[in-house]
VONUMAR-626375 format. One line per 4 residues: number of its first residue (from 0); for each residue x, y, z of N, C-alpha, C. Coordinates in steps of 0.001 Angstrom, whole numbers, plus 500000, padded with zeros to 6 digits. Atoms other than C-alpha are relative to their C-alpha. Layout:
// residues N
NUM = X Y Z X Y Z X Y Z  ...
This chain:
// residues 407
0 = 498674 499379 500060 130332 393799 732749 500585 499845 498601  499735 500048 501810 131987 394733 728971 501362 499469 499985  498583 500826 500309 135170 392415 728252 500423 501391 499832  499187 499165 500382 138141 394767 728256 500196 499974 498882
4 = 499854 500431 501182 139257 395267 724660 501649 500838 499500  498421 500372 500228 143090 394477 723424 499908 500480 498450  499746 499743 501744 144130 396758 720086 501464 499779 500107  498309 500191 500652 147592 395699 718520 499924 500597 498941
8 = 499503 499288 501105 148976 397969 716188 501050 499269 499062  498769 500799 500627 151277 396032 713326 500216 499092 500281  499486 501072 500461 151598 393147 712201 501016 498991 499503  498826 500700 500007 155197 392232 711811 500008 499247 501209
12 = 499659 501187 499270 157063 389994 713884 499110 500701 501840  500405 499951 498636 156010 391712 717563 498731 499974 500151  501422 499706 500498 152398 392462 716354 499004 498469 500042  500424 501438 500436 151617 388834 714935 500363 498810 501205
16 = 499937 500688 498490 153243 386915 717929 499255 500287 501111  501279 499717 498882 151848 388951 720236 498362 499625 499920  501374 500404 500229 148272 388298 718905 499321 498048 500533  499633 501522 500312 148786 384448 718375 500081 499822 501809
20 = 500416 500087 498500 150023 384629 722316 499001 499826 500765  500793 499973 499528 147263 385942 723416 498719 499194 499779  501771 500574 500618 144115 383526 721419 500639 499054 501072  499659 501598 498872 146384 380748 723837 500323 500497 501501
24 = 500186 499716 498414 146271 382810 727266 498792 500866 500693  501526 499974 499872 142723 383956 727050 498811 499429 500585  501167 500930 499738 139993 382291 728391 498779 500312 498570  501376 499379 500870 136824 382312 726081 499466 500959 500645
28 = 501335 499051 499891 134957 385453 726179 501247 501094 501565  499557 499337 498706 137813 387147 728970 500708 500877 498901  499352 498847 500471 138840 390209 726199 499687 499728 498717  499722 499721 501521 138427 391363 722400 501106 500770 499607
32 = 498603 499837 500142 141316 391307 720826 499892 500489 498488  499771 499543 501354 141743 393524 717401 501369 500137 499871  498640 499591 500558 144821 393367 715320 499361 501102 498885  500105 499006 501185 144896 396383 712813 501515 499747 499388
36 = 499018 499475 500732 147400 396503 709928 499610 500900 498630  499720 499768 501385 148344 398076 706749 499289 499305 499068  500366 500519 501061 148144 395668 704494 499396 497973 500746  500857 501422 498836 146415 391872 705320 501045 499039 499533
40 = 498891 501258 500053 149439 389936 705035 501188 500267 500793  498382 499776 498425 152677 389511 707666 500932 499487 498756  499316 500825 500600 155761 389101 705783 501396 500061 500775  498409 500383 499710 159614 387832 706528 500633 501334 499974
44 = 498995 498568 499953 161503 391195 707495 501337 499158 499409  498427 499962 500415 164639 389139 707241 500063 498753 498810  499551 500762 501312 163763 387044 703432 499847 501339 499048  500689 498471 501102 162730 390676 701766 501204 499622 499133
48 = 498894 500183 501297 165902 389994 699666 499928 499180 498901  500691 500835 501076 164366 387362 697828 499185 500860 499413  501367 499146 500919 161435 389499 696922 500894 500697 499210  499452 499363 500833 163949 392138 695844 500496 499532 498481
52 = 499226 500649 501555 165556 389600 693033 499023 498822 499621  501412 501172 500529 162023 387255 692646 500878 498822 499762  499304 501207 499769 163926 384344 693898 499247 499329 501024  500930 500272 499140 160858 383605 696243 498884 500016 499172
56 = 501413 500110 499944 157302 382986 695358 499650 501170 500975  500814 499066 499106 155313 386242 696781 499616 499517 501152  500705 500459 498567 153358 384203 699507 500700 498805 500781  499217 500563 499411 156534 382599 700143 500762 501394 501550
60 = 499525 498804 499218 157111 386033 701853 499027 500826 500641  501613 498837 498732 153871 387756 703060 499054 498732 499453  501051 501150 499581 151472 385262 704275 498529 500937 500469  501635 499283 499704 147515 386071 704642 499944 500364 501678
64 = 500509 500090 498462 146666 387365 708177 498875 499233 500419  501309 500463 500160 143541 386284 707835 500311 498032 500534  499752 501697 500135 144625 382310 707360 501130 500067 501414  499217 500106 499098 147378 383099 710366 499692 499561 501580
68 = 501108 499586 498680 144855 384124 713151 498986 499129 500427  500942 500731 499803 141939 382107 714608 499071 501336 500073  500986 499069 500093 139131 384344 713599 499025 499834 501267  501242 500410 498916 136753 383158 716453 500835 500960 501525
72 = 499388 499296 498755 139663 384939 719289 500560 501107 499516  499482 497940 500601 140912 387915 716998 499368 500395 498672  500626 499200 500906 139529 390333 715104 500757 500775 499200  498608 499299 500534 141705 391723 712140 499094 501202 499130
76 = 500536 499187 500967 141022 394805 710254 501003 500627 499501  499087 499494 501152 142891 395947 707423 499753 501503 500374  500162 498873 499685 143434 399275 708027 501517 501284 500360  498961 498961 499318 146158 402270 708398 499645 501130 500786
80 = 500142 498919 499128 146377 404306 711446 500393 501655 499862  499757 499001 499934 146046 407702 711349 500637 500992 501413  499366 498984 498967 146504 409197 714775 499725 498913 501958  500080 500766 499198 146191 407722 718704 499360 501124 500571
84 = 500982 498720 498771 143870 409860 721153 500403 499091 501271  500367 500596 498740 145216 408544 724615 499916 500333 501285  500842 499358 499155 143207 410315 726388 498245 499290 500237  501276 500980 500116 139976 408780 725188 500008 498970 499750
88 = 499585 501554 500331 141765 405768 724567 499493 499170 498670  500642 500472 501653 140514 405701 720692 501001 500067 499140  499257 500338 500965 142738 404394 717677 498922 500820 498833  500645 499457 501479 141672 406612 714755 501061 499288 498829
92 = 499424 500543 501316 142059 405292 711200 499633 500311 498894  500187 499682 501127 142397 406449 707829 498684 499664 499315  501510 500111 500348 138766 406973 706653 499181 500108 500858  501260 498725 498918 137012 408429 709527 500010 498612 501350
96 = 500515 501069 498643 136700 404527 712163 500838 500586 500757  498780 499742 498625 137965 405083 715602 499339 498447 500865  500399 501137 499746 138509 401635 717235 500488 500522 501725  499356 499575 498629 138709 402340 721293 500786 498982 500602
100 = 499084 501020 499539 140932 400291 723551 499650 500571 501579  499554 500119 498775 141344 399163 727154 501848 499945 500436  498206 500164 499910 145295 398079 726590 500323 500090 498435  499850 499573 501383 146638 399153 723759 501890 499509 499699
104 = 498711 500482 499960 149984 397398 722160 500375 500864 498544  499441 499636 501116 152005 399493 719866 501389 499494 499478  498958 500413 500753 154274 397531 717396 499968 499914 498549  500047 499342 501387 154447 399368 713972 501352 500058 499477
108 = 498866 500376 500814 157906 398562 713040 501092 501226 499806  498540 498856 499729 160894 400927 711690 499670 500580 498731  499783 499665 500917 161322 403459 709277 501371 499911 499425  498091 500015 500343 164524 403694 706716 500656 501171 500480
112 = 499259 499257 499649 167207 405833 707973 501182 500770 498815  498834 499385 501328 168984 407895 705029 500907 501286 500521  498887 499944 498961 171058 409612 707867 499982 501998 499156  500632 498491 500676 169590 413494 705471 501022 500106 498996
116 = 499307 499908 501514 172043 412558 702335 499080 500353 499159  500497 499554 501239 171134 414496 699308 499614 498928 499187  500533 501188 500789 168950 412537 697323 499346 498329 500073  500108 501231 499229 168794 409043 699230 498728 499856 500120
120 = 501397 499879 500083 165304 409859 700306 499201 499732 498734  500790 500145 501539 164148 410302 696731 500351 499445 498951  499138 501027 501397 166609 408108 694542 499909 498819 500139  499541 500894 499998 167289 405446 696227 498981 498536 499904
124 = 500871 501281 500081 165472 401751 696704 500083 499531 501166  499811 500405 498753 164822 400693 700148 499523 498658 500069  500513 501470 499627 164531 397244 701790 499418 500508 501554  501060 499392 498859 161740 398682 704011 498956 499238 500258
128 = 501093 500613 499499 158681 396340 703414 499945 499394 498724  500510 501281 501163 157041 393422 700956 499902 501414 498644  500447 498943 500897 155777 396713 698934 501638 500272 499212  499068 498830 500223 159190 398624 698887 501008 498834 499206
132 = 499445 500248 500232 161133 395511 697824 499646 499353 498417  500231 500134 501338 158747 394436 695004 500336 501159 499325  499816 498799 500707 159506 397926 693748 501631 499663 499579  498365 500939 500403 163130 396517 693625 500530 499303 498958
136 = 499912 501210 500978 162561 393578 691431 499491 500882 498530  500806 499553 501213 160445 395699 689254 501021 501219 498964  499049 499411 499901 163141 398285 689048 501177 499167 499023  498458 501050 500744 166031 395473 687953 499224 499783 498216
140 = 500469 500187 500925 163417 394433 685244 499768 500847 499036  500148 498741 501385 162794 397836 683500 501454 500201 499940  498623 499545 500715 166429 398562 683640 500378 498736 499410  499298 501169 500983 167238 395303 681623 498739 500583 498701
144 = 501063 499424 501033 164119 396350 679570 500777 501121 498832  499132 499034 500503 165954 399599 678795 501418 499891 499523  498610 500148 500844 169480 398371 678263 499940 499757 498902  500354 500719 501192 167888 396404 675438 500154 501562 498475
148 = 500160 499338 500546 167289 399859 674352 501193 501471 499545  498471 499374 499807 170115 402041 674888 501078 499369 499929  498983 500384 499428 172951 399806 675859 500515 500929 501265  499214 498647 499162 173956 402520 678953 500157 498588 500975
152 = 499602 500907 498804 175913 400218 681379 499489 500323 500967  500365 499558 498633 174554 401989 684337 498767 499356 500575  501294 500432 499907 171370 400431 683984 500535 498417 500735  499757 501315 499853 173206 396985 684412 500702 500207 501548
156 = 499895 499613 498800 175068 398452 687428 499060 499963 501494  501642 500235 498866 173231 397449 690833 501128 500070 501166  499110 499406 498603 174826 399306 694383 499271 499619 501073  500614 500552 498804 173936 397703 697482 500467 501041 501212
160 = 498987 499275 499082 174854 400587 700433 499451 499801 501284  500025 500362 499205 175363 399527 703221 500500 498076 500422  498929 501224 500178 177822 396139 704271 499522 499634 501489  500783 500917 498827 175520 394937 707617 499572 498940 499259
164 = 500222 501323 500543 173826 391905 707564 498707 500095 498746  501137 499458 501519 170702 393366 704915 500798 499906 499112  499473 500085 501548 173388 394276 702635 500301 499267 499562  498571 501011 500351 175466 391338 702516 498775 498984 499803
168 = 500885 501047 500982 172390 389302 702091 499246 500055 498767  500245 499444 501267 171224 391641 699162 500847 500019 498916  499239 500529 501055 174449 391114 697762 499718 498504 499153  499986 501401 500109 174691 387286 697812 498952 499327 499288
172 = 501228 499991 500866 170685 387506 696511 500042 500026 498375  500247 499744 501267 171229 389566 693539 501207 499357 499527  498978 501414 500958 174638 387240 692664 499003 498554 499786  500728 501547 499615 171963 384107 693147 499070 500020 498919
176 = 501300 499705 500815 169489 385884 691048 500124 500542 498825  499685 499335 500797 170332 388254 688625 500602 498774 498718  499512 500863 501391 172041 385164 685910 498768 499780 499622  501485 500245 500756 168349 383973 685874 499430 500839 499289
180 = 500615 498987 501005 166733 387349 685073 500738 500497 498730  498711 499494 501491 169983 387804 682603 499073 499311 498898  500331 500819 501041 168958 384677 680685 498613 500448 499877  501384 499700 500395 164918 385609 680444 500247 501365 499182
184 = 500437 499039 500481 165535 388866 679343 501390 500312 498617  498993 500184 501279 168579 387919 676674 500961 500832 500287  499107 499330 500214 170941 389587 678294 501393 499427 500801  498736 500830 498985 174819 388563 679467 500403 500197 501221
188 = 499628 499930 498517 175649 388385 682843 501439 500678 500291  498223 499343 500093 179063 389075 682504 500098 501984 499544  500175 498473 500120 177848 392803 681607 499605 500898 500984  500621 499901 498970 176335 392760 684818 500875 500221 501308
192 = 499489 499610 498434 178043 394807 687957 499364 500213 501130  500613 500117 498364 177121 394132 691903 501051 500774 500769  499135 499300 499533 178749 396834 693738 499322 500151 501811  500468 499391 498557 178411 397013 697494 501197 501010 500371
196 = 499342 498967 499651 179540 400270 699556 499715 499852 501787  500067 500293 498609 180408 400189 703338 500708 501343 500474  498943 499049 499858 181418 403550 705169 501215 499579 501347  498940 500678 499214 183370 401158 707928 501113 499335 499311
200 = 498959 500800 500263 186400 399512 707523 500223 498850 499177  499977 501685 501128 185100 396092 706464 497976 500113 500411  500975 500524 499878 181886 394488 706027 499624 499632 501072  500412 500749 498390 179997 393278 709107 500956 500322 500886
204 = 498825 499480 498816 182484 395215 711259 499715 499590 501129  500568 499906 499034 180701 394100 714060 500021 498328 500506  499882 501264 499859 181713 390309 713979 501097 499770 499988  498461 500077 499789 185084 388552 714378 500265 500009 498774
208 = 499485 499710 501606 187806 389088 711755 499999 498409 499149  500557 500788 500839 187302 385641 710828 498911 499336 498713  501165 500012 500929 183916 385875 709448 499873 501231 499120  499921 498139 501341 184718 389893 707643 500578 498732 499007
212 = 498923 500522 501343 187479 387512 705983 499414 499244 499160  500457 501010 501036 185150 384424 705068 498979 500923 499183  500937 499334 500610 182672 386915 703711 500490 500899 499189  499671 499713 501179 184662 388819 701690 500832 499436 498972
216 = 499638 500907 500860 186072 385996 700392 499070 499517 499020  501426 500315 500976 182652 384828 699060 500366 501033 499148  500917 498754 500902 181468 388453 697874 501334 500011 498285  499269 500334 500587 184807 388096 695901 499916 498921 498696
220 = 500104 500906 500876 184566 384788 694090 498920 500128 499694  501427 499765 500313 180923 385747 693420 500115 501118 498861  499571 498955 500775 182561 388848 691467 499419 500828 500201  500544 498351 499438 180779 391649 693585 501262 501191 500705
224 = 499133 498514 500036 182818 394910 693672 500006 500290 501537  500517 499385 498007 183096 395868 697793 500708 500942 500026  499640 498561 499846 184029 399681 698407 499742 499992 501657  499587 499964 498698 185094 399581 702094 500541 501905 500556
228 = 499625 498404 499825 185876 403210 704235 499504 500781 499188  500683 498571 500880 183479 405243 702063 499164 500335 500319  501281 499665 499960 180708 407144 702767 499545 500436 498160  501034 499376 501012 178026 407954 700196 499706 501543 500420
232 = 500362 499047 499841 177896 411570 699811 498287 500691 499138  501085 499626 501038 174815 411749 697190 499407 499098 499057  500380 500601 500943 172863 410015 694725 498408 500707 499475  500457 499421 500952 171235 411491 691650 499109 498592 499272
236 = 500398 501103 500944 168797 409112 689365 500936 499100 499103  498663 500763 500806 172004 408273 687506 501166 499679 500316  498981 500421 499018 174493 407964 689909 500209 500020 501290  500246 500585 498619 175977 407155 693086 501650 501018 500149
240 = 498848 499225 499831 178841 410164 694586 500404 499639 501122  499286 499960 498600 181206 409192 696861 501578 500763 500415  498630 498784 499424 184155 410621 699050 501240 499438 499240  499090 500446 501010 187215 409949 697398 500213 500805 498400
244 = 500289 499480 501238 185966 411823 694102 499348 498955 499482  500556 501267 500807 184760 408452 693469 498065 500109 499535  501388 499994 500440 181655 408093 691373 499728 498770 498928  500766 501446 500383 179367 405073 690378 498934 500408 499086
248 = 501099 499750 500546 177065 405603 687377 499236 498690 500282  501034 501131 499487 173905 403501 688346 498766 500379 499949  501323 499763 499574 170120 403509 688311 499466 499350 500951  500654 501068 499077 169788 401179 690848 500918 500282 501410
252 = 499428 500284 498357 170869 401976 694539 498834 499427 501018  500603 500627 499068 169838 399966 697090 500376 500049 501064  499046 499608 498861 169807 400894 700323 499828 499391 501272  500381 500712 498899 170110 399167 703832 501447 500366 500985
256 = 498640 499413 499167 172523 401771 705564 499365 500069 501566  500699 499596 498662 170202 401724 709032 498526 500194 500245  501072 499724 499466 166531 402283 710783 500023 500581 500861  499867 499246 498563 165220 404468 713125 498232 499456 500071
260 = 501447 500289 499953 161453 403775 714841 498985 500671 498825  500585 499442 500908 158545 404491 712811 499360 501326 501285  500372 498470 499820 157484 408360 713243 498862 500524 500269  501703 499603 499553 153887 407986 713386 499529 500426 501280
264 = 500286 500006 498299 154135 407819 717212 500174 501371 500383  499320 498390 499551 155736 411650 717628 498851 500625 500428  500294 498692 500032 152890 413216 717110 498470 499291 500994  500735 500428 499956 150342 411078 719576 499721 500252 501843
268 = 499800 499149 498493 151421 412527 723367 500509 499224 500719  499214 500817 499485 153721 409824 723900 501017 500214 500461  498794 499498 499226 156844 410003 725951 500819 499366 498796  498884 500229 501053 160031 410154 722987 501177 499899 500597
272 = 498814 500338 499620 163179 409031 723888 501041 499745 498477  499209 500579 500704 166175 408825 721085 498760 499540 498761  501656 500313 501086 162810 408957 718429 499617 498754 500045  501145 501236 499662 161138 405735 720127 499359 500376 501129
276 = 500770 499911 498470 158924 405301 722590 500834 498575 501315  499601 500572 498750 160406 404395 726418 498975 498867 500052  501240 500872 499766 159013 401274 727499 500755 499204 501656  499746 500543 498877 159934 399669 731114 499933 498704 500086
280 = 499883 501643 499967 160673 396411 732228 499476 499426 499676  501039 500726 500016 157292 395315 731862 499737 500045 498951  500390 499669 501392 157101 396478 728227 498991 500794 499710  501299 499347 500927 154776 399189 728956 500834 501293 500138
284 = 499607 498528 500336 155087 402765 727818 500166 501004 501441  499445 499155 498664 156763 404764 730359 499030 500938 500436  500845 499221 498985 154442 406496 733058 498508 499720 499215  501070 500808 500411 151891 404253 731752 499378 498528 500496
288 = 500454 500822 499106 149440 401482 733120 499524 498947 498733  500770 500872 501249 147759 400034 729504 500233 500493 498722  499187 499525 501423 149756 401188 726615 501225 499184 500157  498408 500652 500041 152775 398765 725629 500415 500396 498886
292 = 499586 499666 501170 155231 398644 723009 501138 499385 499723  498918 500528 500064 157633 396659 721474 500226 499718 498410  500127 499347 501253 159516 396366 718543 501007 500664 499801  498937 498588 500947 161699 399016 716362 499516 501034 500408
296 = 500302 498118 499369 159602 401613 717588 500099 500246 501412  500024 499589 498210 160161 400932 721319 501427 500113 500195  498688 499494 499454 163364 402198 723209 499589 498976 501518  500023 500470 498804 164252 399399 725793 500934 499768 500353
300 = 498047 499769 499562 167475 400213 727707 500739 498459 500279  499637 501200 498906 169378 396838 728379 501064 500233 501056  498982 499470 499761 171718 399126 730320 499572 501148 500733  500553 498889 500005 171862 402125 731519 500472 501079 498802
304 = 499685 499813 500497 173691 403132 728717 499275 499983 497966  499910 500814 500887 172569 400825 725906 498788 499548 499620  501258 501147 500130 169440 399975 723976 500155 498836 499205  500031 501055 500351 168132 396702 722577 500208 500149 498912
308 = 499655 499496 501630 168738 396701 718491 498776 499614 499685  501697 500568 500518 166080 396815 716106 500018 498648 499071  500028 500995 500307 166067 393544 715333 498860 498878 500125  501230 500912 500159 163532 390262 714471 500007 499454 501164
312 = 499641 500454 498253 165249 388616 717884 499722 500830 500480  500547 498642 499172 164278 391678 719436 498547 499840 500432  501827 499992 499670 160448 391337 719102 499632 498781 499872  500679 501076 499869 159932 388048 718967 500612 499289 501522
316 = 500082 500837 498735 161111 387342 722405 499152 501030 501253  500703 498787 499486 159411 390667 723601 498472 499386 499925  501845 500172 499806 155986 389284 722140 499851 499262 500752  500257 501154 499007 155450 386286 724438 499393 500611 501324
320 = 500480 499896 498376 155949 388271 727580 499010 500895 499859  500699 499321 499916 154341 391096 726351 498489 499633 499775  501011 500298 500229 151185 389195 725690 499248 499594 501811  500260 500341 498237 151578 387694 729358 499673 500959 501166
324 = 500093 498452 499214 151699 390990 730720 498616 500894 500104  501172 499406 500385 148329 392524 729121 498615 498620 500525  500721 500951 499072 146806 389098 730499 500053 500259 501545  499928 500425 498524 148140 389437 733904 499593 501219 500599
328 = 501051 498643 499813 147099 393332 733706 498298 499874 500204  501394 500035 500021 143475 392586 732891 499364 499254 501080  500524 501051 499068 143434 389717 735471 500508 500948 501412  499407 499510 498714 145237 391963 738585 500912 499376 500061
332 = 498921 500838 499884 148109 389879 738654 501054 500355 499712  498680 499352 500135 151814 390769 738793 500221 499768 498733  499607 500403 501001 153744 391180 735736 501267 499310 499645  499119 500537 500472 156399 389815 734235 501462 500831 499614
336 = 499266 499049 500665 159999 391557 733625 500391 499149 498633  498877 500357 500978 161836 391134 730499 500979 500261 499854  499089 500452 500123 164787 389487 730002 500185 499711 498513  499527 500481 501468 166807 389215 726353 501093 499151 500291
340 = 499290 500752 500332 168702 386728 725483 500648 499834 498669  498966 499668 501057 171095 387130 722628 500075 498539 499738  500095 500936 500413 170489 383650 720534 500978 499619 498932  499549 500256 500695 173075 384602 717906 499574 500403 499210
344 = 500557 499553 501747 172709 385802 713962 500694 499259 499238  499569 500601 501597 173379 384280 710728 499614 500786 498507  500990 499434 501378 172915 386373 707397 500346 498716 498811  499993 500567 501794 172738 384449 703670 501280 500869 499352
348 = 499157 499299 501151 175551 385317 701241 499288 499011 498898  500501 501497 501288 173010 383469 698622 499560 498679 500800  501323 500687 499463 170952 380412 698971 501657 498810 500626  499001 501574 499209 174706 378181 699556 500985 500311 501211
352 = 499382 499944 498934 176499 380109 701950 499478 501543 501124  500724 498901 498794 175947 382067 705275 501477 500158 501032  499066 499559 498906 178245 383807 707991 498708 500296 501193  500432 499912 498553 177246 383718 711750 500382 499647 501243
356 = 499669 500658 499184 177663 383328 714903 498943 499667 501509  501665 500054 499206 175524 381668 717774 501231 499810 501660  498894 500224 498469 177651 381876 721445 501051 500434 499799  498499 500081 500049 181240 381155 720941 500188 499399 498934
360 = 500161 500485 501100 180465 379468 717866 499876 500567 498917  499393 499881 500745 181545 380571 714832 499042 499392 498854  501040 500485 501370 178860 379722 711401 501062 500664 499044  499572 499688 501672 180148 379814 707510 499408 499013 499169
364 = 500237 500985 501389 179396 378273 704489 498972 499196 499626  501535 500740 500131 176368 375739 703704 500006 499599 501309  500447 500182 498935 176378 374581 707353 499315 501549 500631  500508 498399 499446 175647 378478 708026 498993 500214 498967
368 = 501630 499637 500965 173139 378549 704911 499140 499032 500809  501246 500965 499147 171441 375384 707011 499890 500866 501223  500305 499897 498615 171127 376700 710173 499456 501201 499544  500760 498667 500464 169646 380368 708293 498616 499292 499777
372 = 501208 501075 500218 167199 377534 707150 498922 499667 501175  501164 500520 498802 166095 375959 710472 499562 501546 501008  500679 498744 499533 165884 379629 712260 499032 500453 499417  500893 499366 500859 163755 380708 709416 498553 498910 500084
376 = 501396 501039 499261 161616 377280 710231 499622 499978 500889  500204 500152 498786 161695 377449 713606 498998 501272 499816  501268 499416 500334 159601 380862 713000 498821 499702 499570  501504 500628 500350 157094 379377 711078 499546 498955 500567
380 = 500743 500575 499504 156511 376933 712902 499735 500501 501340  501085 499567 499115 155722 378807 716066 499152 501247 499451  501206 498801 501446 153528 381125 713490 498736 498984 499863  500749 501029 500487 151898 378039 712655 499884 498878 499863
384 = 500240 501061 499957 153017 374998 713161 500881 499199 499208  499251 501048 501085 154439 371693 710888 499227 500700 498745  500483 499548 501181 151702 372769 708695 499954 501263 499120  499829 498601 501270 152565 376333 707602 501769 499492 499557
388 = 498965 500588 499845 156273 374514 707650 499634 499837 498654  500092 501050 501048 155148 372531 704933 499318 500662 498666  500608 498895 501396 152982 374942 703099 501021 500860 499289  498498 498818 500647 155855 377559 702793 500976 499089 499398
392 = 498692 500658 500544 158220 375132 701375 499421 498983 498787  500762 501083 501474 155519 372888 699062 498950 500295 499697  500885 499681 500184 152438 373909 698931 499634 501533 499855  500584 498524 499879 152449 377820 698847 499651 500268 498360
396 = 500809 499543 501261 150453 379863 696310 500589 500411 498840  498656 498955 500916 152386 381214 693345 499560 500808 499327  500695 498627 500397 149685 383714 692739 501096 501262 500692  499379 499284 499968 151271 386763 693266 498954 500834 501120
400 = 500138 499080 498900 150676 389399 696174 499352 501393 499165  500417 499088 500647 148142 391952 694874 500101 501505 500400  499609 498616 499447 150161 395258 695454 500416 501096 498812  500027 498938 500793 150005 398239 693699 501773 500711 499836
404 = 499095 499684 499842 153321 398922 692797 500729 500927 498509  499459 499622 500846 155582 401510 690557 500651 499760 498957  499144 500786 501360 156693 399865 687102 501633 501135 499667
């Protein structure tokens, strides 16, 4: 009889848990389990802001898959998916392999959302992936390169859009970061404008007015510019147009106004809902028996109204069951529903202070930068343990992440 065989799509947070799950509810030799990604490293969706201002070590932020996995219970192959046949139940992939499947887990993450503003698509700088944010850093560095050469303030100009918790930790980043790259590249800080743009009311609209207030109190004494009630109508290579008549000369927008699922799925004969894929209690794909999905690209109502957000809490309490589920499938055995539990958020304003809240509890300031700390440990260590704990914080590589990226 041929072991069933378990493909996971993506390697972020639902992808990589889920895998990891499964080498510890396996028996030997009861399923082959392939992960496929992109690229062969998992990195921190929610430190990418470091990468953006190289205030991290690279493999402080994308870690090897390879070194993650127990090679002896999963099989990884580097690889981008081209299309899904599930009909014949074959994963095709860029360059002609088709890997087949018995249960098939799709968690491929989110695309950026530029909501069809003129230009955004093609101007702007997204905090989308390890790739998209080194393009960021690299970005800050030629425009200091170039001021040297011109003087054009715009170059020194850096627009963060969008005032959620991405932006406000991209702010707090490039205030944390940007004096360092000043001093290496001889230039004054004080020439240097951080402009964030929010088209709500306040920052983090979505938290009590206590924490809008302590947080724009920071962004404030930090001397970042905050443009509240505006939308972005446009952005050109050289500037940034907003409503008001208002206009921002800049080469640098950065954007973290929203996500929607990734798109790859549309075209694969999957059921679309709100551009994700439905997924049912059990986490599998609606009017489906061995296809799951979880994640940014899955639609899972907690309501009848209301889906889950695309968030890192999102899929990392999704992978567990969903691993339990594709076990208890293969074995005949009932499944499991899922249940979320809302644990609380904390973003970074910078490495000394943080806004959050966890219950009824209320986070600010370095007790809210610690507790961004132990959440961010508590990941790695069910990733890996005390010992990736210890690696990521003393021992990691400070070779650099070999990615082909746009100077």
């Amino acid at each position: 009889m041929t072991k069933p065989k378990i493909v996971i799509l993506g390697a972020g947070y639902g992808g990589i848990i889920t895998s990891k799950s499964l080498e510890k509810l396996l028996k030997s030799g009861e399923a082959d389990v392939t992960l496929i990604n992109k690229h062969d490293y998992h990195y921190l969706t929610t430190q990418l802001h470091k990468t953006g201002v190289g205030t991290a070590a690279d493999r402080q932020i994308a870690m090897s898959i390879p070194e993650l996995i127990n090679p002896a219970k999963t099989r990884f192959l580097k690889a981008a998916v081209s299309s899904v046949d599930i009909h014949s139940q074959g994963v095709h992939l860029e360059g002609g392999e088709t890997v087949t499947y018995d249960y098939l887990l799709i968690a491929l993450g989110f695309e950026v959302e530029t909501f069809g503003i003129p230009g955004v698509k093609e101007n702007a700088f997204k905090i989308r992936s390890f790739r998209s944010t080194k393009i960021i850093y690299h970005q800050i560095v030629k425009q200091f390169n170039l001021y040297k050469q011109d003087y054009d303030p715009s170059r020194l100009t850096f627009v963060v859009a969008g005032g959620g918790f991405t932006g406000i930790e991209m702010l707090g980043e490039l205030a944390d970061g940007l004096p360092k790259l000043c001093k290496e590249h001889d230039i004054p800080f004080e020439k240097i404008r951080i402009i964030g743009i929010e088209a709500a009311p306040s920052v983090i609209p979505f938290f009590p007015k206590q924490s809008i207030e302590y947080t724009q109190e920071v962004l404030e004494k930090r001397n970042i510019e905050v443009i509240t009630a505006t939308k972005i109508l446009e952005c050109t290579p050289e500037k940034v147009l907003l409503e008001n008549n208002l206009e921002i000369p800049t080469r640098t927008l950065i954007w973290s106004c929203g996500v929607k699922g990734n798109t790859i799925v549309h075209k694969w004969g999957l059921p679309i809902e709100k551009g994700k894929i439905p997924v049912d209690s059990y986490l599998r794909v609606k009017n489906s028996k061995n296809i799951f999905s979880i994640g940014d690209c899955s639609l899972f109502m907690k309501d009848e109204k209301n889906a889950l957000p695309p968030t890192a809490q999102v899929a990392l309490q999704q992978a567990p069951v969903c691993a339990k589920n594709i076990v208890a499938s293969i074995r005949g055995e009932s499944l499991k529903t899922f249940e979320y539990h809302h644990k609380g958020s904390v973003a970074s304003i910078g490495l000394m202070a943080a806004v959050g809240k966890v219950g009824n509890f209320r986070l600010s300031g370095m007790f809210g930068a610690f507790m961004k700390q132990v959440i961010e440990a508590r990941y790695l260590f069910n990733l890996g343990g005390p010992s990736l704990i210890i690696k990521q914080h003393f021992g990691v590589s400070r070779e650099q992440v070999n990615e082909m990226v746009k100077q």
